[in-house]
Structures are given as C-alpha cells and as structure tokens.
C-alpha positions in Angstrom: 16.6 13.4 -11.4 17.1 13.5 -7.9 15.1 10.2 -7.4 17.7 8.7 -9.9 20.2 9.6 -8.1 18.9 8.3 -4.8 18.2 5.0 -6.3 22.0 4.5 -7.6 23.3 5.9 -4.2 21.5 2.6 -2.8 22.6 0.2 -5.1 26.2 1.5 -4.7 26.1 0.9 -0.9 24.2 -2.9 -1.7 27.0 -3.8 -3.7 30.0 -2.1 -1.7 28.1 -3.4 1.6 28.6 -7.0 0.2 32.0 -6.4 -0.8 32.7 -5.5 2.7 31.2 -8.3 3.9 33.0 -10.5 1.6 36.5 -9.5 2.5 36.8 -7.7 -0.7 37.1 -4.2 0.6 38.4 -2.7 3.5 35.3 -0.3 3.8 32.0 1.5 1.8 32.7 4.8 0.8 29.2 4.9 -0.3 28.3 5.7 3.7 29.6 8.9 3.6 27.6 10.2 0.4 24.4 11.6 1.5 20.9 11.0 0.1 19.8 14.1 -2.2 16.7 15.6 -0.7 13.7 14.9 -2.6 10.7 17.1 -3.0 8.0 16.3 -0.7 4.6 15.2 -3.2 2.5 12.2 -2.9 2.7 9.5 -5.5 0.4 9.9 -8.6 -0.3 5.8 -8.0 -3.4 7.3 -6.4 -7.0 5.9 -7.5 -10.2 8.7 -6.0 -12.7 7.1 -4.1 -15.1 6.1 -6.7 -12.1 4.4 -8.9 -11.6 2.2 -5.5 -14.4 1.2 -4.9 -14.9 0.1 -8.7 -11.3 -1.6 -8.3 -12.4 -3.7 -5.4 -15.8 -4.5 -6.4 -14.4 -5.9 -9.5 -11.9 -8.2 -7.6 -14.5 -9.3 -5.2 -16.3 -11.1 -8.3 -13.7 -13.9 -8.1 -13.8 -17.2 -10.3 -10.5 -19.0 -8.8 -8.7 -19.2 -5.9 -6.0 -16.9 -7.3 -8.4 -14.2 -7.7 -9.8 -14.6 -4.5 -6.4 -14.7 -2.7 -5.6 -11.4 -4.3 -8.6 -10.1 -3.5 -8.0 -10.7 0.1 -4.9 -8.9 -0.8 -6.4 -6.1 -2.0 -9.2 -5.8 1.0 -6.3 -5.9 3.5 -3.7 -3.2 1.9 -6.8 -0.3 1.6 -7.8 -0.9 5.1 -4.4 -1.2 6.9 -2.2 0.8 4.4 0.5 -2.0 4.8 3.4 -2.0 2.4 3.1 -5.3 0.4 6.5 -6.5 2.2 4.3 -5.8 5.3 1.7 -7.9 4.0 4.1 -11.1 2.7 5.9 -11.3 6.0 2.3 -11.4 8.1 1.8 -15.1 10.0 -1.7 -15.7 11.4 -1.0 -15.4 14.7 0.0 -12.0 13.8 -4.1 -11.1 13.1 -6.0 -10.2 15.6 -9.8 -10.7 14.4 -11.6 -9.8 17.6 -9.6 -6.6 18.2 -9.2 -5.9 14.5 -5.3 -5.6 14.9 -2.5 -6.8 13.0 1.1 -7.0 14.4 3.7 -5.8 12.0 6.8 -7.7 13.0 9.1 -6.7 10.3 7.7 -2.6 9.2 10.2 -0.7 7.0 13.1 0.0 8.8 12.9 -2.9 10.6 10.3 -1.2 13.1 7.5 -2.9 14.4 4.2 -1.6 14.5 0.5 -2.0 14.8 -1.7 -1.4 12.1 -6.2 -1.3 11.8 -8.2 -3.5 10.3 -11.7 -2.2 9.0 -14.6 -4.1 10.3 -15.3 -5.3 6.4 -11.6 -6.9 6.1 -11.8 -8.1 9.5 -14.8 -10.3 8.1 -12.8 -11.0 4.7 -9.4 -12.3 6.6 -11.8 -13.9 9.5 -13.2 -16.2 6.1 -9.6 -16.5 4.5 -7.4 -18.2 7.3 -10.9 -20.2 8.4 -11.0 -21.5 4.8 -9.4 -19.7 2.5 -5.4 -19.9 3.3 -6.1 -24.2 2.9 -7.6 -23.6 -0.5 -4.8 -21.6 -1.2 -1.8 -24.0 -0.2 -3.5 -26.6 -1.8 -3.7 -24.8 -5.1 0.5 -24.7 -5.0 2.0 -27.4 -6.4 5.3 -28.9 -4.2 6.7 -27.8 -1.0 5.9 -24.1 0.3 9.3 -22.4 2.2 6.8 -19.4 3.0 3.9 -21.8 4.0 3.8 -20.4 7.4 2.8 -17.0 6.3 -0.7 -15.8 5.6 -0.5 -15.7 1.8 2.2 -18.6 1.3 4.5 -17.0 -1.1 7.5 -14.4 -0.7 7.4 -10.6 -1.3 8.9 -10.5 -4.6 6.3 -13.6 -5.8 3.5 -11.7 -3.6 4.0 -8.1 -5.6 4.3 -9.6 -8.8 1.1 -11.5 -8.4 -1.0 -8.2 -7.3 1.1 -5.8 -10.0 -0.5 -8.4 -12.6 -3.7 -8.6 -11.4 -4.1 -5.1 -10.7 -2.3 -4.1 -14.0 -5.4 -6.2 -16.1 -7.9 -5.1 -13.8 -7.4 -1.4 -13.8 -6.6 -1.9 -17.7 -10.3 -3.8 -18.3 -12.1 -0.5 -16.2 -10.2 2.0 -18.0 -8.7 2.9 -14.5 -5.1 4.6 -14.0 -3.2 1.6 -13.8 -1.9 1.5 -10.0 0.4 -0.7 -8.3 0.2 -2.2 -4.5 1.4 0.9 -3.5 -1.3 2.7 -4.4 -3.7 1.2 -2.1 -1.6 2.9 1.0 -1.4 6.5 -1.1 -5.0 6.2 -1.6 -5.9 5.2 1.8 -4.0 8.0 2.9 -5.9 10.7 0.5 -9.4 9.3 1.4 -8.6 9.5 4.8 -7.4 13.0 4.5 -10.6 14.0 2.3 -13.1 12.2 5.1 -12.0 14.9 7.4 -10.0 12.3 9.4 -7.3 13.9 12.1 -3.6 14.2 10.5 -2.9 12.4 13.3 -4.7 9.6 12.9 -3.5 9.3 9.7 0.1 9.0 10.9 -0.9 6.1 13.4 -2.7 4.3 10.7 -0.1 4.3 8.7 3.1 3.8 10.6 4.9 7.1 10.1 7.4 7.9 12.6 6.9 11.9 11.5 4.0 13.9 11.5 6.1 15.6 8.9 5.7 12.5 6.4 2.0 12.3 6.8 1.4 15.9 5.9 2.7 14.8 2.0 -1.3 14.5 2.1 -2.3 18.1 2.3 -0.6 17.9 -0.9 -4.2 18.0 -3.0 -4.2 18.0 -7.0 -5.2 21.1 -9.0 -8.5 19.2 -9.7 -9.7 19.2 -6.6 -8.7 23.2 -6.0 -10.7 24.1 -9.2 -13.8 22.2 -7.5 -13.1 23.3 -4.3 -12.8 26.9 -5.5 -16.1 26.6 -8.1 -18.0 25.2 -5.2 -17.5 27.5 -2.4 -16.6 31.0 -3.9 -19.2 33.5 -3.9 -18.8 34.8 -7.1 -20.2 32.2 -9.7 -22.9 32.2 -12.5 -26.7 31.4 -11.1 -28.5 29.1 -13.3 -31.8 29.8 -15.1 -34.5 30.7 -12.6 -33.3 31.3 -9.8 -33.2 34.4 -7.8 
C-alpha cells in the first residue's frame, strides 16, 4: 500500500512539475507532501547463486548478435551492480579495462560514481567494444541517436530488450522470472553470503548509507531453517554413527 502511494506521490509532482514549467500553475503543492516511509526488505527479484550461474551460462550460448549484446549486458549488471539506466548512459571512454573501473557519469540522483568490474567481465567488455559494439551497430537498421553509448540504444529500449530476454530465459529454466534489477539485488546477497565486508558492499554498489546496504542482512526464512539445521547441536544422528 504504501509503495502505491509513493508511486502516485511521484507522478503527481511529474505532472504538477510540468505544469509549473509550462506557465500553467503558479506552484506544486505536491512538494510539500512527504514520501510514506516504506519498510526496509530487499526485493524478491533475487535469483541464489546456483540459479545465476545457470542464468548466465545459458545467455553465454548465444546464436545472434542480439543475444550476445544482452549477454554482455547481463555479465556487466552482476559484476558492477549498475542500475540498467546506469548501464544505457555508459560511453566507452567511460570503461576502464586495465584498471577494471567504470565511470558512472549520470548514478541515480544524478551522482556520479565509480563502480568494479570483475576480471571475467573485464575480458567480456575488453571483446565487446574491440568487436562486438561494430557488430552491434551494424545489426540496426537507420541512424542511431544513442550510437555513442556502449550498447547503442536508450534506457527505455535497453530494459525492454533485457526484461524479454530475461523473461524467456528464466521461463525456458524454470527460474523465478527476474528483471534487470535483479542482477544488482543478487549481487548484493551473494556478496553478503561470501562473507564480504558490509562495507564493501556499499562501495560496490553506490549507496550513499550504510543504512541502505544493510536491507541485505535481511536473509529469507529458507536460509534460517538451514542455517539453524546445520549448526544447532541438537539434531538426529544418522545410522551408524556414534
């Protein structure tokens, strides 16, 4: 309910925002409504580390240059945890292949940032703008307006292409069907399960508060039940043993 709510609180100030802007109103009262607060829990467009590794092994068996543009996609959203807007506004001379950095000119909020590359998607981008991002631009038929950035299409064109293919391919694995979000939630619970520093986890993933990272901790009743069966003392003994 309260997510509802937020999401109509923002349309109201879009559309009173371009009112205002258009000399149709004087002001937005929308400005002064504040945000309902919204319970701190990580998305469920999580996939566990088995079901990602499964995901991306299947995109990595490509058969056309669309595939194998999303699966560069795919590679680069696990190992950075960029938001797809993130990813559709990167240029090349934003990657850093040697260092295994990527500038992040236009983060949410407007925020700029660094973000990680892993050595494997290092290796995967390295191939893509060497050969890859030509194959790509050649496969679009008529002038490009984003052919300057990495993947040569917008956000909205970029999200749609990735929802699809991730849509089919979770669908053809009998995966949970997760969304280009969910690379960044995932990233964020494998890192979190690896033992990796909360920290760290912040960095890697742009957040300006520790508080924001620590939606993480957050761990499913699944994992408490095998936590709990694993560890706790008091548990049947198989067959033969003492």
């Amino acid at each position: 309910m309260a997510g509802t709510c937020c999401n109509a609180l923002k349309a109201a100030r879009v559309l009173f925002r371009y009112l205002v802007t258009s000399g149709r109103r004087d002001s937005n009262p929308f400005l002064a409504v504040r945000y309902p607060r919204l319970p701190h829990r990580i998305s469920r467009n999580v996939l566990t580390e088995a079901q990602m590794n499964a995901l991306l092994e299947r995109l990595r068996q490509f058969t056309s240059i669309e595939q194998y543009k999303i699966h560069v996609i795919a590679e680069l959203l696990y190992a950075t945890g960029l938001r797809i807007a993130e990813a559709a506004s990167l240029e090349p001379k934003d990657i850093d292949i040697r260092q295994r950095l990527v500038n992040v000119r236009e983060g949410k909020g407007g925020k700029s940032r660094t973000a990680f590359l892993t050595g494997y998607a290092a290796d995967v981008l390295e191939c893509y703008l060497a050969q890859g991002r030509d194959a790509v631009l050649r496969n679009y038929h008529g002038p490009r307006p984003q052919g300057h950035t990495i993947f040569c299409v917008g956000f909205a064109r970029l999200k749609q292409e990735i929802n699809h293919a991730l849509r089919e391919t979770c669908r053809v694995l009998e995966l949970p069907v997760i969304t280009s979000h969910g690379f960044r939630h995932s990233l964020g619970t494998h890192l979190l399960r690896a033992g990796c520093d909360m920290r760290h986890i912040q960095v890697i993933l742009g957040h300006d508060r520790l508080r924001t990272t620590q939606v993480y901790t957050h761990v499913d009743k699944d994992d408490v039940k095998a936590s709990l069966d694993a560890h706790h003392p008091r548990k049947w003994k198989k067959e033969g043993t003492a």
